[in-house]
C-alpha positions as CSV (number, residue, x, y, z in Angstrom):
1,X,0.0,0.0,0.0
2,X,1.2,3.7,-1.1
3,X,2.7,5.4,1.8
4,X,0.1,9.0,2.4
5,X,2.3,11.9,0.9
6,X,1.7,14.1,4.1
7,X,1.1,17.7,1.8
8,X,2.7,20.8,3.9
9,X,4.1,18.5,7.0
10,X,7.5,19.8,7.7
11,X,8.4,17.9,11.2
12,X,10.9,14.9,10.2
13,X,9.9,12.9,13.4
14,X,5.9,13.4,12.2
15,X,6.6,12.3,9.0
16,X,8.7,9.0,9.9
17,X,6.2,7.8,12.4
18,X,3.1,8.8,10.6
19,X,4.7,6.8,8.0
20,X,4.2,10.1,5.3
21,X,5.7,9.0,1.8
22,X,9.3,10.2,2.0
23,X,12.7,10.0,0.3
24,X,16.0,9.8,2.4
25,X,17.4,12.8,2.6
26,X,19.7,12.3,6.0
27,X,22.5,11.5,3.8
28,X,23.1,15.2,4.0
29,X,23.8,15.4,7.7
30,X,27.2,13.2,7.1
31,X,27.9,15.3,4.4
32,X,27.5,18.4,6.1
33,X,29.4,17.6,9.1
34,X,31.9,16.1,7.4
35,X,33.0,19.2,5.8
36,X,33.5,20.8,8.7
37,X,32.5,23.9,7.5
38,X,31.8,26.6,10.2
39,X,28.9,28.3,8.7
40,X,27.2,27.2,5.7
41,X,24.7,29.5,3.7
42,X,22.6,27.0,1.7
43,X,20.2,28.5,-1.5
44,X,17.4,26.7,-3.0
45,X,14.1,27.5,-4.9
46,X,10.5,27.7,-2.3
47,X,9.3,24.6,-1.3
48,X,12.3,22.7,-1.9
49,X,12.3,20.9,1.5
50,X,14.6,24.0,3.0
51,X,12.8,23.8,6.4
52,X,12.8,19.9,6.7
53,X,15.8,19.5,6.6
54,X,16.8,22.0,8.9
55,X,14.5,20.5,11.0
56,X,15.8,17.2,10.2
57,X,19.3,18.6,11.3
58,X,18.0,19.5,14.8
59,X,16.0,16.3,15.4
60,X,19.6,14.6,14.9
61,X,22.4,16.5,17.0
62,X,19.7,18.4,19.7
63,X,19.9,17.3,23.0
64,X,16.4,17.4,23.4
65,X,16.2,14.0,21.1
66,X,19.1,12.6,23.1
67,X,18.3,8.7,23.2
68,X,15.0,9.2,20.6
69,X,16.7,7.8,17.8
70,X,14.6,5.6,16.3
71,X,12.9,7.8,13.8
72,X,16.7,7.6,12.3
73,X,16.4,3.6,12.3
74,X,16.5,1.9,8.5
75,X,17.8,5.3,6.9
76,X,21.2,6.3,5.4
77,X,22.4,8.2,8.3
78,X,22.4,5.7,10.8
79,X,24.4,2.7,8.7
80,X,27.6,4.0,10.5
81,X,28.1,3.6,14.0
82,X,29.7,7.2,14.7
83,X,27.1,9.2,13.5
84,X,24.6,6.6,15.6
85,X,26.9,7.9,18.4
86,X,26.3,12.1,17.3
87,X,22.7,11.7,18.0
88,X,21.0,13.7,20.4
89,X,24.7,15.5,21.5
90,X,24.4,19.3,20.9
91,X,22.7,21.8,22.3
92,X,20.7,23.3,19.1
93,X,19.4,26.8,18.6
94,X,16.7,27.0,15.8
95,X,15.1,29.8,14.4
96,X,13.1,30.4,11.4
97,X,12.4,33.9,9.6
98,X,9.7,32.4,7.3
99,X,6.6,33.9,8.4
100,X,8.4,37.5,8.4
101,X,6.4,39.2,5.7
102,X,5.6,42.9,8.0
103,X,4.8,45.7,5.6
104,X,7.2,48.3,7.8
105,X,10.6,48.4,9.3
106,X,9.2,48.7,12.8
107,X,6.6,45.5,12.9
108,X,9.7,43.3,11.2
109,X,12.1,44.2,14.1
110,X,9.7,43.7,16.5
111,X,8.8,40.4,15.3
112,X,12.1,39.2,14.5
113,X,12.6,40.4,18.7
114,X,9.3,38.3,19.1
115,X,10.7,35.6,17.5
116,X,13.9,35.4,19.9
117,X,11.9,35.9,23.0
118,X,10.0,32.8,22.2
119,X,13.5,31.2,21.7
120,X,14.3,32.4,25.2
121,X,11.3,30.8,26.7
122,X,12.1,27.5,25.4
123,X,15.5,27.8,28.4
124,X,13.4,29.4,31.0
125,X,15.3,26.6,32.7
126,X,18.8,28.5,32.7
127,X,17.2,31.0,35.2
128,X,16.8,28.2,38.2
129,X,19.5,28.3,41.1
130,X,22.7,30.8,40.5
131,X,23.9,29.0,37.0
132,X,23.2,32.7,35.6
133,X,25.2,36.0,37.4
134,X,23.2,39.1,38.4
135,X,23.9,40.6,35.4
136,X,23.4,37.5,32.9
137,X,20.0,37.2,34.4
138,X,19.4,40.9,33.8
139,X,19.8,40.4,30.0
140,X,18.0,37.1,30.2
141,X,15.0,39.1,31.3
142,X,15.4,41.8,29.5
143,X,15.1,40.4,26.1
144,X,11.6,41.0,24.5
145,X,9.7,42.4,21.6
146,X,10.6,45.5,22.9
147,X,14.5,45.6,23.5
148,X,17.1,47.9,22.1
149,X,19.1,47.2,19.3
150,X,22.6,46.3,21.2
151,X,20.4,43.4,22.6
152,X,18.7,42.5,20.4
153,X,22.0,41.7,18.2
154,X,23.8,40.3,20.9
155,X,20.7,38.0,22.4
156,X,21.7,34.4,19.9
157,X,25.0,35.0,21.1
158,X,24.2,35.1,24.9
159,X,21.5,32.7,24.6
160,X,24.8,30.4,23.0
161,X,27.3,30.9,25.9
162,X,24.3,30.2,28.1
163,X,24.0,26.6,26.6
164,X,27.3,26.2,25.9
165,X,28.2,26.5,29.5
166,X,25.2,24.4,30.9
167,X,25.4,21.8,28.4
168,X,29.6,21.8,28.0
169,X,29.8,21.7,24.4
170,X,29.4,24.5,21.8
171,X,26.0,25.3,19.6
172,X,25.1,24.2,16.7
173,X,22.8,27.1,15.2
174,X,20.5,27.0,12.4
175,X,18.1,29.6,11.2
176,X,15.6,28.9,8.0
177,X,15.1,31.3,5.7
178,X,17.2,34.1,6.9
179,X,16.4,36.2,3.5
180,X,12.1,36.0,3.5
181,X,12.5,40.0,6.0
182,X,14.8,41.2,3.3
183,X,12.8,40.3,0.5
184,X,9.7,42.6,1.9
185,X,12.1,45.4,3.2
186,X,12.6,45.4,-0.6
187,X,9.1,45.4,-2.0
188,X,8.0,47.6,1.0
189,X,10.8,49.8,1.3
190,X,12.7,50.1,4.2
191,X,15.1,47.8,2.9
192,X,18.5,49.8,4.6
193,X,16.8,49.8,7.5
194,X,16.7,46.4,7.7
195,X,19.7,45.7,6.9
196,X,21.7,47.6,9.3
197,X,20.0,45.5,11.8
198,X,20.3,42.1,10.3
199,X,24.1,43.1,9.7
200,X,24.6,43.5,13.2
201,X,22.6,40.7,14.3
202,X,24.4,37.9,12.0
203,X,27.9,39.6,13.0
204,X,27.2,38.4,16.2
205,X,25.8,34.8,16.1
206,X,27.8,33.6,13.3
207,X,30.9,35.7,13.0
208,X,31.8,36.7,16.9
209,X,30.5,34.0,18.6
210,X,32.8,31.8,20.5
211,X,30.2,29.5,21.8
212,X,29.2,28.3,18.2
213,X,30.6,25.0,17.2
214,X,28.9,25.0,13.5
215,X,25.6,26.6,11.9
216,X,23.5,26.6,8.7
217,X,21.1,29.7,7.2
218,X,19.1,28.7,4.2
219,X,17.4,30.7,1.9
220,X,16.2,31.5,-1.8
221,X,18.5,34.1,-2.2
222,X,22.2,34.7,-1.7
223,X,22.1,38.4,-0.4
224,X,25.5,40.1,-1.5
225,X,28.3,40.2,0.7
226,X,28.2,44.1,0.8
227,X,24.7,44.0,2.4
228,X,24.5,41.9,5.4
229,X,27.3,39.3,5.1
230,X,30.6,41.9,4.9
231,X,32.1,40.6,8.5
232,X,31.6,37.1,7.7
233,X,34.6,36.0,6.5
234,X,33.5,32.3,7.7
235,X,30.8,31.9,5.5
236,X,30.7,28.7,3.1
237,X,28.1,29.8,0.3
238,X,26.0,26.7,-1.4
239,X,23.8,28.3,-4.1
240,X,22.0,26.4,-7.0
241,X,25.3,26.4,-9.3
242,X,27.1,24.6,-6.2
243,X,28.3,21.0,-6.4
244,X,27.9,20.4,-2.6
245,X,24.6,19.2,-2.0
246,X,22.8,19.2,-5.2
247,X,20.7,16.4,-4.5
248,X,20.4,16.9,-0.7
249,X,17.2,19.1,-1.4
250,X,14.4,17.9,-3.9
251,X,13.7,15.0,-5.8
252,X,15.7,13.3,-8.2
253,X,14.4,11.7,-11.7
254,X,15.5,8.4,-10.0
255,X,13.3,9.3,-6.8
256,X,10.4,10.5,-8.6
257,X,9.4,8.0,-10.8
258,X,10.1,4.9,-8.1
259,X,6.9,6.9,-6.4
260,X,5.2,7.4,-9.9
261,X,5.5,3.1,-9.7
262,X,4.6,2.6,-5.7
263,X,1.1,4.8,-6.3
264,X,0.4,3.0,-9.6
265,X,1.0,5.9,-11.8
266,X,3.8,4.6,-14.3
267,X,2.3,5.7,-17.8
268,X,2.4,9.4,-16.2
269,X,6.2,9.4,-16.3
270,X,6.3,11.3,-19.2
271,X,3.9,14.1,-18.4
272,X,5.4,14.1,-14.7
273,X,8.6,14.9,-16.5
274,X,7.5,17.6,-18.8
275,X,5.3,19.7,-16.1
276,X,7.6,19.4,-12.9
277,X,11.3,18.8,-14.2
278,X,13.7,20.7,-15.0
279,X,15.9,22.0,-12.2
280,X,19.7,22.2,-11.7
281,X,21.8,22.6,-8.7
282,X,25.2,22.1,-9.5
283,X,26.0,18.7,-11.7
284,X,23.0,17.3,-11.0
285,X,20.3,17.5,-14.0
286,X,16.4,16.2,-13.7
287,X,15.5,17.9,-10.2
288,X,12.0,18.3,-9.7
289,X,10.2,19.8,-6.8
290,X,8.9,17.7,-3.8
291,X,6.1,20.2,-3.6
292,X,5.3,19.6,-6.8
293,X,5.3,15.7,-6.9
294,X,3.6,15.0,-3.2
295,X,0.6,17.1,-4.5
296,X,0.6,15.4,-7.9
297,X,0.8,12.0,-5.9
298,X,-2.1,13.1,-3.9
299,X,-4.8,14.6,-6.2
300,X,-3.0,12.6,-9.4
301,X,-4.1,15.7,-11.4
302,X,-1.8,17.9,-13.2
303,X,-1.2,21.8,-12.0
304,X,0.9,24.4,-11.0
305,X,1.3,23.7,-7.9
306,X,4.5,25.0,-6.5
307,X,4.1,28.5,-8.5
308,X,1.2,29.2,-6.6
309,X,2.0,28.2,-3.3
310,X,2.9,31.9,-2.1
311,X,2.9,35.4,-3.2
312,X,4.6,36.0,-6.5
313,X,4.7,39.9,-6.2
314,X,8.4,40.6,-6.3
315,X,8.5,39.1,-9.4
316,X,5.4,40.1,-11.0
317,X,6.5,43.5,-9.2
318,X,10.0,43.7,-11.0
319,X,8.6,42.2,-14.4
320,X,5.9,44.6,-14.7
321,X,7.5,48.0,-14.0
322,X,10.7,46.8,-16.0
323,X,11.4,48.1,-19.5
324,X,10.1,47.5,-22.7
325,X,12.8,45.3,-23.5
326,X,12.4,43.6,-20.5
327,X,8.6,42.4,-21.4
328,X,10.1,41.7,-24.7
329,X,12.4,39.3,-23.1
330,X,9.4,37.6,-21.3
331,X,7.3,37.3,-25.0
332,X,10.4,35.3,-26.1
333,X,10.0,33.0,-22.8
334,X,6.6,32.5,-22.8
335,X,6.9,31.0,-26.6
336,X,9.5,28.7,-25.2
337,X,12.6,30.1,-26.8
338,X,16.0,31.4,-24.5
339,X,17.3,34.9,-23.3
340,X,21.3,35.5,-22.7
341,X,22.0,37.2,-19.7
342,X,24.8,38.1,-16.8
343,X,24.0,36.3,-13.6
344,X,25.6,37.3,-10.7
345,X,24.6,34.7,-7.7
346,X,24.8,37.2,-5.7
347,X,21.0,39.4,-5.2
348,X,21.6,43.2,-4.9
349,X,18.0,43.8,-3.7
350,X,18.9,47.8,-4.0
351,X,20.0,46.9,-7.7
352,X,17.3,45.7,-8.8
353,X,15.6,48.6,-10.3
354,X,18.4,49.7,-12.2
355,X,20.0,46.4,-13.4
356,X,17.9,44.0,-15.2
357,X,21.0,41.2,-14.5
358,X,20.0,41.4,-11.2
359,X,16.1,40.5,-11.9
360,X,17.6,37.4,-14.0
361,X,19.3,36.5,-10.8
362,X,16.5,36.5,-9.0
363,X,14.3,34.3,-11.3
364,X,17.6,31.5,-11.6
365,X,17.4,31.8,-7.9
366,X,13.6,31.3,-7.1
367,X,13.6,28.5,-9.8
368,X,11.6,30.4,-12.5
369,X,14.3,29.9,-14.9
370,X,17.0,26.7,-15.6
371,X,20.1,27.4,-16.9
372,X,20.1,25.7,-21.1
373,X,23.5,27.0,-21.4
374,X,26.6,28.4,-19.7
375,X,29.8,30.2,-21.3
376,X,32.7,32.7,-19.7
377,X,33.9,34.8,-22.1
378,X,37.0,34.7,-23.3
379,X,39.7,37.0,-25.0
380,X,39.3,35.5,-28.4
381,X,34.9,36.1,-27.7
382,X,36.2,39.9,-27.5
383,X,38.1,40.0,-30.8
384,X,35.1,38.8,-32.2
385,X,32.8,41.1,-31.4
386,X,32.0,40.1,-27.9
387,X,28.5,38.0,-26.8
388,X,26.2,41.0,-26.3
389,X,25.0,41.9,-22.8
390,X,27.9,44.4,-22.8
391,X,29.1,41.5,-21.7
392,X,33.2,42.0,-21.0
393,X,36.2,39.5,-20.7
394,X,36.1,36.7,-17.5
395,X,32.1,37.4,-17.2
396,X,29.5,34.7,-16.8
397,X,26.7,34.2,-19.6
398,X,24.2,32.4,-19.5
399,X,21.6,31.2,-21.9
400,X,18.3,30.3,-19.9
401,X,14.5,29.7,-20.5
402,X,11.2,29.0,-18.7
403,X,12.0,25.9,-15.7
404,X,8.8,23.8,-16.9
405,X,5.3,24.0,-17.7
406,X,4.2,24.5,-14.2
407,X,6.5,27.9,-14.3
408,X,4.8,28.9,-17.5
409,X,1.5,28.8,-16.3
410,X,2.4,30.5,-13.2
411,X,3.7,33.3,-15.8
412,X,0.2,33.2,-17.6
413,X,-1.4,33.5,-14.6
414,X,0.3,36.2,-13.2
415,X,0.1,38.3,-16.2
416,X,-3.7,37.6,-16.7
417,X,-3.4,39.6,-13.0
418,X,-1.9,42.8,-14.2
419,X,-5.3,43.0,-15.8
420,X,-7.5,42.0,-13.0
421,X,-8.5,45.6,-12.2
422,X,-10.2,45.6,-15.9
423,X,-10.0,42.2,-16.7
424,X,-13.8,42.3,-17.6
425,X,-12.8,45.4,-19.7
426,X,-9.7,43.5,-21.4
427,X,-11.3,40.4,-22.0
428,X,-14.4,42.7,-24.3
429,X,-11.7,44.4,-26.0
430,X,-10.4,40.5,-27.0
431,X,-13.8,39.5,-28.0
432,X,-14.0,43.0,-29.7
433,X,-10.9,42.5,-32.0
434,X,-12.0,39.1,-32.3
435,X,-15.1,40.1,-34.0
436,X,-13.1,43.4,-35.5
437,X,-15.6,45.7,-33.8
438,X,-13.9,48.9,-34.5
439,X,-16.7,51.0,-31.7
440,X,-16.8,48.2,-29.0
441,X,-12.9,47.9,-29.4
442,X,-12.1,51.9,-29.2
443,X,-14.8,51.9,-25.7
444,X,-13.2,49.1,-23.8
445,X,-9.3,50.1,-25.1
446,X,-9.9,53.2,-23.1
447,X,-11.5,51.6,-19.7
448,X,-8.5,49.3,-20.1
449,X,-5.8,52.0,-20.5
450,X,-7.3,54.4,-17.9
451,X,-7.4,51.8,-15.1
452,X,-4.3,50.1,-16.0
453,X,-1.8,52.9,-17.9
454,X,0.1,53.6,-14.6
455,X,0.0,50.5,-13.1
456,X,3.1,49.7,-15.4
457,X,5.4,51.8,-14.7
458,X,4.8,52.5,-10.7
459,X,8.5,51.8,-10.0
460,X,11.3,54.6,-8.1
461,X,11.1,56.2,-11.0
462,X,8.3,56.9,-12.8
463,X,8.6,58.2,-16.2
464,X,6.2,59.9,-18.8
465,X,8.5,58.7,-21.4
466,X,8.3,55.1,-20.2
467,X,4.9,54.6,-19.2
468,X,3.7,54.2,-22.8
469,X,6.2,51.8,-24.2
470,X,6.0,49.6,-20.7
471,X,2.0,49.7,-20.9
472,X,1.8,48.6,-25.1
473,X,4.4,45.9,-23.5
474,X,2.7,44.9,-20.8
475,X,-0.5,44.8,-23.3
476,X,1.3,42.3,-25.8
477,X,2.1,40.1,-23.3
478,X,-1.6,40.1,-22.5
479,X,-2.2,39.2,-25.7
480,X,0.2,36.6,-26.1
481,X,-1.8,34.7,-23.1
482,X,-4.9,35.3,-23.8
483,X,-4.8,33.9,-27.2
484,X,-2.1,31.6,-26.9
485,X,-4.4,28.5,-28.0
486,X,-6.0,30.6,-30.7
487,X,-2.9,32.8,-32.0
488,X,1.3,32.9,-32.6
489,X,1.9,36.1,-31.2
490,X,5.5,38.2,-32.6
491,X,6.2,41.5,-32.0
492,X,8.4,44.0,-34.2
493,X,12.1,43.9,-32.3
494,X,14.0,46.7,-34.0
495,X,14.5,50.0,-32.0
496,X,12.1,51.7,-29.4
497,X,8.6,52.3,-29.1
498,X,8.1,53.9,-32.3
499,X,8.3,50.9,-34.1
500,X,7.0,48.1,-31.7
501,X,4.0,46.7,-33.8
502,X,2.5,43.3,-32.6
503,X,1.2,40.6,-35.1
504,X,-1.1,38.2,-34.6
505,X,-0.6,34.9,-36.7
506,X,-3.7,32.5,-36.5
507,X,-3.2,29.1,-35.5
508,X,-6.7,28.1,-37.3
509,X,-7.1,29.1,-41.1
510,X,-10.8,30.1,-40.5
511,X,-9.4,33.4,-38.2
512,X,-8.0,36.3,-39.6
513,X,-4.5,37.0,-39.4
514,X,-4.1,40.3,-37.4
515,X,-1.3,43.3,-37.1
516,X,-1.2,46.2,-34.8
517,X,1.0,49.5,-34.7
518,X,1.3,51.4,-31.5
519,X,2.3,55.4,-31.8
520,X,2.4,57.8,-29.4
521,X,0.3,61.1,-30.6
522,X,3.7,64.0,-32.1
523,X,2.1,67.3,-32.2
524,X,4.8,68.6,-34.3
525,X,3.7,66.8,-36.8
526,X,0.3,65.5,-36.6
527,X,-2.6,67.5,-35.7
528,X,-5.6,65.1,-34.1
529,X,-5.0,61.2,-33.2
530,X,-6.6,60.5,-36.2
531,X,-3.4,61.6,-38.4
532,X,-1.6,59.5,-35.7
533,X,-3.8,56.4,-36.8
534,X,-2.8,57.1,-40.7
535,X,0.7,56.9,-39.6
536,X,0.6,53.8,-38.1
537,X,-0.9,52.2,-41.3
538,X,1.4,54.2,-43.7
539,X,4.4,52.4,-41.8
540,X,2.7,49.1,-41.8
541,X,2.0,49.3,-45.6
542,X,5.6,50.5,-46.4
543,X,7.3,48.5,-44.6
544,X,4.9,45.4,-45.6
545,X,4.4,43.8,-42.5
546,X,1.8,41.7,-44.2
547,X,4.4,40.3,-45.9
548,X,5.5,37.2,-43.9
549,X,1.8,36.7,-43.6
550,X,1.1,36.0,-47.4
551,X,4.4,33.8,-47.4
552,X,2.6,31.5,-44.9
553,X,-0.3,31.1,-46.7
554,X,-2.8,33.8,-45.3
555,X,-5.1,35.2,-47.7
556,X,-4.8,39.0,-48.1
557,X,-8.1,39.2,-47.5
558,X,-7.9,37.4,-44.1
559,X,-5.1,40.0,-43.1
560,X,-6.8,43.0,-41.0
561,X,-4.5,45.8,-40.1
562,X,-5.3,48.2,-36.8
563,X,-2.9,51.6,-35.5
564,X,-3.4,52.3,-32.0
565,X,-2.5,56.0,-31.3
566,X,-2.5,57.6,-27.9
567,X,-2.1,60.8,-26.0
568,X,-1.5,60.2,-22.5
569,X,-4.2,57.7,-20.9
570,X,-6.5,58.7,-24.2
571,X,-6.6,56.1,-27.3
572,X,-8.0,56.3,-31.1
573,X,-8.0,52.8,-33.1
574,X,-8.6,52.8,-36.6
């Protein structure tokens, strides 16, 4: 009988006794120790099973377990008879940022403070007799949602020597998903606030702290050095490009299709592979998502499960108030072909409105994008005209595309959202063209553009200039979802706004073929939007973007032609 896949449990002793479907993953904790790294940053996609195995980690070495074992019994870890002997023989501090998602600077620090008060009342203990001095018992006390900074940064450290001293051995810290504050700081912005505090704070428990015997932060992101890291000199960083670990955290091809077999799904193998592989962390090729996979063993129905599990809205955030060429970018990975791009692994959240590198970064690092092909360019690259990117001798390129299916729809679903305000609107402009409804088409383009003009370009730096190229964008990409069953959508790539035009290639020879031109209203030269419209189909007739259309095979007479002219939030199609 199928072991029950256990959806969202993240306790390793509930899983092993409940007998919940799961794949040996304890492997990790020899390799880990073994290293004998001091403190080890570790970087992996959401939901890659980040938090059970940190919690897998403490179940082994805490002394709480000491001589509770046996959930360990029959797995890797305890085939050798020294690590049988490691169990249950540190004292273990765990913490976990992940439900830190304040809107302000002042409720994150007070709930991060929250957080390590509750940590405190776990050794309530360390307060009995005279083991703590006056002053040490002061401190203890004084720790709350409420205490000053100086605290605050020191309190993991004291709370270490504490243990360290009752126990006799030094602590083994972990703290899960150290980044998930900094992420809103960004979106929110207070982000420098934030990070002057976390600076201080990680100075002390990992960097200072002479009481700490090893520790492990995990995250999605590797926040630069610069930011919060700059002290820890100590720091062993594991990111998705790494070769340690890379199948210490989700599920190999191996692993996933031996539970396809024990729940009687064989003859999905195929389809499992196309919608949920697809990852890479170091070497290792044909990673899939444990989220993924226990919910497809579960309902044994195929969605995006994973893409939806939390908010997306730093990365529908960046993609829709980035440039026209970064929309552009998106067209070409939503029809399945590759981008080239600089990836830096490590994330400059203050960057990320002025490089677009950085965004890439982001989307390799949260799993939205794989990694098809890598290069480092050489001397002889630059003597031939370089690889684009302004890319520059010694730099990293990288060729990548969508993950999987499940990320694709996760991108069609979150751009059907930038609509959502005038979805109803945008959906009778689609049925509108679709019928080529020239009134019903100019009513609902306007509702559409008044509610959702500015909504594209609400960045740092918002920009008259911008806002109409990143809307017509934005508008394409619609499009492109909306009618992806129905249409090929390609867009004009040449230079600027001027000259974007989108064209609309039918899938089914009973549709008409359609091509749009996008100009912004130039009153030195035209007088009403109406000599803006006969613009727009001067430049497609001269530069005969019907063209490619007749060489397919479309009738002329199945080829309609619309310009789209616009003066600030107002729009004329004819």
């Amino acid at each position: 009988m199928a072991r029950t896949p256990g959806i969202g449990i993240q306790d390793f002793g509930k899983i092993i006794t409940s007998n919940n479907f799961y794949v040996d993953k304890t492997g990790f904790i020899k390799e880990w120790w073994e290293t004998q790294d001091e403190v080890t940053l570790i970087t992996r996609p959401r939901r890659f099973g980040k938090t059970l195995t940190v919690n897998m980690v403490e179940r082994f070495f805490s002394v709480k377990y000491a001589g509770r074992g046996e959930v360990f019994c029959g797995l890797e870890i305890f085939q050798e008879e020294s690590f049988r002997k490691l169990q249950g023989t540190f004292p273990v501090i765990f913490l976990s940022f992940a439900e830190i998602k304040e809107g302000t600077y002042a409720e994150t620090r007070k709930k991060i403070c929250q957080l390590i008060t509750m940590l405190y009342d776990q050794y309530r203990f360390l307060l009995q007799g005279d083991f703590l001095s006056d002053k040490e018992r002061e401190f203890f006390l004084g720790v709350s949602a409420e205490m000053e900074d100086y605290m605050a940064s020191l309190s993991i450290k004291m709370l270490a020597g504490f243990l360290a001293r009752y126990y006799g051995k030094k602590v083994i810290i972990l703290l899960d998903e150290y980044d998930t504050p900094m992420q809103e700081a960004y979106t929110h912005g207070y982000w420098e606030q934030l990070v002057m505090f976390t600076r201080s704070l990680f100075n002390s428990t990992f960097k200072t702290n002479p009481y700490l015997e090893r520790a492990i932060m995990t995250g999605i992101t590797r926040v630069s050095k610069e930011s919060v890291f700059s002290d820890l000199n100590n720091l062993e960083v594991v990111t998705t490009t790494s070769c340690k670990y890379e199948t210490s955290f989700g599920f190999t091809e191996e692993e996933v299709f031996a539970a396809l077999d024990e729940y009687g799904l064989s003859d999905r193998k195929q389809n499992v592979k196309e919608w949920y592989d697809g990852f890479t962390f170091g070497t290792a090729e044909d990673i899939y998502n444990p989220w993924s996979i226990l919910n497809y063993l579960e309902k044994q129905r195929f969605a995006a499960y994973w893409a939806n599990t939390s908010s997306n809205s730093l990365v529908g955030k960046l993609i829709r108030e980035g440039s026209a060429d970064m929309k552009i970018w998106m067209e070409d990975l939503m029809d399945g072909k590759s981008i080239t791009a600089q990836i830096d692994e490590q994330i400059v959240y203050d960057q990320l409105d002025e490089r677009e590198d950085s965004i890439w970064s982001l989307l390799l690092a949260s799993g939205y994008l794989k990694i098809k092909h890598y290069h480092i360019v050489t001397a002889e690259d630059m003597k031939n005209g370089g690889m684009g990117c302004g890319a520059e001798e010694g730099d990293q390129i990288y060729e990548l595309v969508l993950t999987n299916r499940e990320v694709k729809v996760m991108f069609r679903n979150m751009i059907r959202g930038w609509f959502k305000n005038s979805s109803s609107k945008y959906n009778d402009f689609i049925r509108a063209l679709l019928k080529n409804d020239l009134k019903a088409m100019n009513a609902y383009m306007n509702r559409v553009a008044l509610t959702t003009f500015s909504f594209f370009d609400s960045g740092n730096r918002p920009s008259e200039q911008t806002e109409p190229e990143r809307f017509y964008h934005g508008f394409a990409l619609g499009l492109m979802v909306e009618l992806s069953g129905r249409y090929a959508l390609t867009s004009n790539r040449e230079s600027g706004f001027g000259r974007y035009d989108v064209m609309l290639e039918p899938l089914n020879a009973s549709d008409d073929a359609i091509i749009m031109e996008f100009k912004v209203f130039d009153p030195t030269e035209e007088k009403t939007l109406e000599d803006t419209v006969r613009k727009a189909h001067e430049q497609i007739e001269n530069r005969k973007y019907a063209a490619a259309l007749l060489a397919k095979g479309v009738p002329e007479e199945h080829i309609r032609s619309y310009g789209f002219a616009f003066q600030g939030k107002t729009v004329l199609i004819g």
